[in-house]
Structure formats: structure tokens, C-alpha cells
N, C-alpha and C positions, 0 to 999 in steps of 0.2 A: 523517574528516569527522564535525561532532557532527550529533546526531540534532537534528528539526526539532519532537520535544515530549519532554519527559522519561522515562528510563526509570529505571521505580520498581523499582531493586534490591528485596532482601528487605533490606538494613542501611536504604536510605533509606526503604524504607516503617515503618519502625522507627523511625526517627528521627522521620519527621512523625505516627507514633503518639503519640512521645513529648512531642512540642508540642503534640498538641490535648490532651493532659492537662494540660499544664503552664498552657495559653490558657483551660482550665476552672475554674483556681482563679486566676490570675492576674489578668485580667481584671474578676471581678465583687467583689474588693479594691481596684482602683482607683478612686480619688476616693471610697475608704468613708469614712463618718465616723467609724469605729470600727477603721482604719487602727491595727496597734500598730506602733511605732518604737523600735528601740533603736541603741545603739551600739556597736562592735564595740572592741573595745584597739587597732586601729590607725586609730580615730576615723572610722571611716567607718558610712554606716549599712546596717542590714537592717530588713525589715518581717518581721510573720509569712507575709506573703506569700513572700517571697525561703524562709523556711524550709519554709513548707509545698511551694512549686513542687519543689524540691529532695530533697524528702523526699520525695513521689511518685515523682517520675521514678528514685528511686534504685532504690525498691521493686520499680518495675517494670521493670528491668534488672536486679536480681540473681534476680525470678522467671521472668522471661523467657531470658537472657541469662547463666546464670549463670558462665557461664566468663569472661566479661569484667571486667574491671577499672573502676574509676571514680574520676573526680578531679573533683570539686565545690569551688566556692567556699566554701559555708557546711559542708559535711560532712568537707569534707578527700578522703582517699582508700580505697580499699578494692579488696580481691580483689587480682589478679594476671594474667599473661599476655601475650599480645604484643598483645592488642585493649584499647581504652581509653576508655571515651565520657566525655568531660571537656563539664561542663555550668557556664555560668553562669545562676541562678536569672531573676533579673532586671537584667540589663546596662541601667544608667542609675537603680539606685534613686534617687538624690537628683530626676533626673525625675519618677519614679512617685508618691515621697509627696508631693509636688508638686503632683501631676495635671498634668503637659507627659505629652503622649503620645509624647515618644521612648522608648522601652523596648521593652526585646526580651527573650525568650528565647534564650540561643545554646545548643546542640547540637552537640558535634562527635564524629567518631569517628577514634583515633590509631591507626595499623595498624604495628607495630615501628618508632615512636619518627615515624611520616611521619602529617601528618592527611590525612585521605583525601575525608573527609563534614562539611560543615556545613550546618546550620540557623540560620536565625535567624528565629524566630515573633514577630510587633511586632501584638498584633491590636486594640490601640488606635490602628492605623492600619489594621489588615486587609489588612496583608500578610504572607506570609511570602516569602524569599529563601531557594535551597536548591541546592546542587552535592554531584558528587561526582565524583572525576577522571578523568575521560575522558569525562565525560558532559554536559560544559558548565553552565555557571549560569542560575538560571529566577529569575523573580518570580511569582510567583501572588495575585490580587488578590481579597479575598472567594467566593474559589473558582471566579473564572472561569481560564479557558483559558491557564496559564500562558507566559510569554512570556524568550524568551532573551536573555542578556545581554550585553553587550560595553562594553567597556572604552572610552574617547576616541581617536581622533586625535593628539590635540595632541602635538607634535614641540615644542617648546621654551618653555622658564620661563618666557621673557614674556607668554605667553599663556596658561599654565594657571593656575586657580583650585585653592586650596590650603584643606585644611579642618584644621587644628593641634590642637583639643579645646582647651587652656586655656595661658594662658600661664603660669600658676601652675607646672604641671608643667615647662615651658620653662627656668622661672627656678631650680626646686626641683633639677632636674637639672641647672644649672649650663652650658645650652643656650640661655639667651637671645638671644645673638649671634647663632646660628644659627638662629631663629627669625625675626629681624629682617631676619638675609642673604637668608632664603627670601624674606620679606614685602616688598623691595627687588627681588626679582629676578621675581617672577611676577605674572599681569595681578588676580590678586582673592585676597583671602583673608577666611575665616570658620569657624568656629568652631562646626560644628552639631551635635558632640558627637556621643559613645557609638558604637554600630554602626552609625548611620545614616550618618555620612561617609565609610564601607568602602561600603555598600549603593549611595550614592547614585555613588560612583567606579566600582562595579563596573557602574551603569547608564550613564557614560557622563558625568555632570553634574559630577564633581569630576574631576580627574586627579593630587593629590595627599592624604595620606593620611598626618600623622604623631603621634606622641605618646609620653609618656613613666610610667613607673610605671605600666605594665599588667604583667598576670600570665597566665600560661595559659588562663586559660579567661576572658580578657574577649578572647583575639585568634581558638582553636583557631576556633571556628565560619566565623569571617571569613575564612580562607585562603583555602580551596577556592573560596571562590563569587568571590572576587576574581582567581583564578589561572586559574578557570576560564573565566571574563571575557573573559581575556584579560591579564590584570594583570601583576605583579610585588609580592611580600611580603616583606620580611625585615625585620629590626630595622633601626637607623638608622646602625649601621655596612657594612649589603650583606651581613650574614649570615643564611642560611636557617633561620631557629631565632623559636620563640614562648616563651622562655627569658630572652632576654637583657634583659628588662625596657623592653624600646621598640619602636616599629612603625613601620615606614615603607611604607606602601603607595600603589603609582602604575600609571599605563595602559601601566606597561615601559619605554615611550619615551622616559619624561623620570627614569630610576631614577638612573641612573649622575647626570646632572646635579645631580640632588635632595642622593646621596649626599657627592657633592664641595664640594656648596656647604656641608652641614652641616657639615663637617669640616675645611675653610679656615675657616670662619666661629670655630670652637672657640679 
């Protein structure tokens, strides 16, 4: 039976260390006017924000934490071992220089090759979202009284709402079909993009959850707090892996249907 408020391990009190570091430099770089942008070789962007969050948290994991390993977006990886804190800086840059306050910090920790811990710190909305397994998933809202989370209901396609991220990725992946078979088959779909359509699934308000050309550390964070949920995770073939370059996350109940439709649809 999970507990009825969160028990703050020593890895997750660690973890939400690591976000109010990362929500200190984060944070008061958004909507700067003196915002730096650049672009990466595979045309996407960073800020020196995404570099400085990143650089922090690394710092303070390998003084803290030095037996652990790390796998960062903008760092690459470093160290060794069977523990693994895989961090994305800032999940949704093109939001953040933007100024849309979807954006997050995610935090995950991977324990011989299974992620165990996520965070995701969004505190231009002043919340964070955080699991870890066996301990169920919480939302915590400007530090009040964190509250637990669970997954929808909803037993069939016609009636769940679907959140895709873009249809760019759909078409780019050669997945469009199957984008259109899902948007044919179920009651709403939208597009809310980045961690927020995992957060807002794992609260209950979406019950599907898919996308294409992510990479480890835009999913590690979002596992747990989705599984813990109550959910279902895997890539968009029904494989257990943050690896295979696609995600497909649901309230469980409609996994198998989700997976079949993509895949006739192909």
C-alpha cells in the first residue's frame, strides 16, 4: 500500500537538492533580456542557462556523490558505476527563450540500467512532480502539502484525450499514419508539449502520451512518476527501454490499444 505523503529517501532528498539548485539559476534567466542563445550541430538550441543549470548540478554530484556516474544533455557523461543521475538542463528550451513557462528541470536517477527516481522542477509554474518506486508519485505546489497522483480511468480510445508534442516529429519519423489513426480513434487530441503532457497524464487529465526523436534524458525523469501513477511507459513499439528513440506513455489501460493502432497504422 503506498504511503499517504512522501517518504523522502536520502537519493530523493538529493534529488530535490538538486533542483532547488538548478530552480536558482534557472529561473531568474527566464524572460532576461540578456538571455544568451546559441545553436547546437544538430540545430537545436541552448541558452547559458541550460549550460550553467547543468554545470551546477554536475558539480554537485560528483562532490557529493562521487561514486556515481552522469549523463547530461549538454555535458555528455562522466564517472562510472551501476548508479547514474541523467539530467536534462532545461526540457523545453525553445519555450524558455520564448518566455512560455512550460519548462522544467528533469532529474533522474538509473540503478543498473532500471530508472528508479525522477524529478521534474517547472518553477515558472511552481511545481515540482517527483516519484520514486515503490513510493508513488506526488506533485507539490509552491511548497505546500504535496499531493498524490494517479493515472485516468479511461478504458477505451474513444474516449481518451491524446497529447502527440508535434507533428513535425510524426512526419520526420515516417509515423504520420499513425498519428492520424490515433487522432481518428480517440475523443481529443493536443499538443502541450515537452514534460508537461507526462505530468499532466500522470495527474489524471491526459491518458495518452506519445513522441518521437527524444533521447535519455528528455524521458529518464518522467518514468517513475508516470509508473508510479499508475501508468504504463515504453517506447512506441511496447518496449521497456528510454533508448529506443520514442515514448509512448498511457493510464495502462489503453497501452496495448495505443500500441496496435500505431503499428497497423505504419
Amino acid at each position: 500500500m503506498l504511503p499517504e505523503t512522501p517518504e523522502f529517501t536520502s537519493d530523493l532528498k538529493f534529488a530535490l537538492e538538486l533542483a532547488d539548485i538548478a530552480d536558482q539559476i534557472s529561473l531568474p534567466r527566464f524572460r532576461s533580456a540578456d538571455l544568451r542563445i546559441d545553436t547546437k550541430p544538430d540545430r537545436t538550441f541552448v541558452t547559458d542557462a541550460d549550460i550553467a543549470v547543468e554545470q551546477a548540478v554536475r558539480d554537485r554530484i560528483e562532490a557529493t556523490r562521487p561514486g556515481d556516474a552522469f549523463l547530461g544533455e549538454e555535458s555528455g557523461t562522466g564517472g562510472g558505476g551501476e548508479r547514474r543521475w541523467i539530467l536534462d538542463p532545461i526540457d523545453g528550451t525553445s519555450n524558455f527563450l520564448r518566455g512560455v513557462p512550460n519548462w522544467a528541470t528533469l532529474i533522474a536517477l538509473e540503478v543498473d540500467g532500471e530508472v528508479v527516481l525522477g524529478v521534474v522542477s517547472a518553477p515558472a509554474f511552481g511545481i515540482r512532480w517527483y516519484a520514486e518506486t515503490g513510493l508513488g508519485a506526488w506533485r507539490e505546489d509552491h511548497g505546500q502539502t504535496p499531493s498524490r497522483l494517479q493515472v485516468s480511468g479511461v478504458r477505451e480510445l474513444a474516449d481518451a484525450s491524446l497529447s502527440f508534442q508535434s507533428i513535425e516529429q510524426w512526419r520526420e519519423a515516417d509515423h504520420l499514419n499513425s498519428l492520424l489513426a490515433l487522432e481518428r480513434c480517440v475523443w481529443r487530441d493536443r499538443a502541450y508539449g515537452d514534460m508537461w503532457s507526462y505530468m499532466l497524464l500522470a495527474e489524471g487529465q491526459v491518458d495518452i502520451v506519445a513522441e518521437f526523436d527524444v533521447k535519455p534524458y528528455d524521458l529518464a525523469a518522467l518514468v517513475p512518476i508516470v509508473r508510479e501513477a499508475g501508468g504504463t511507459f515504453t517506447d512506441v513499439t511496447g518496449e521497456l527501454t528510454i533508448y529506443g528513440g520514442s515514448s509512448l506513455a498511457t493510464n495502462g489501460l489503453l497501452h496495448e490499444a495505443t500500441v496496435e493502432t500505431i503499428r497497423e497504422a505504419r
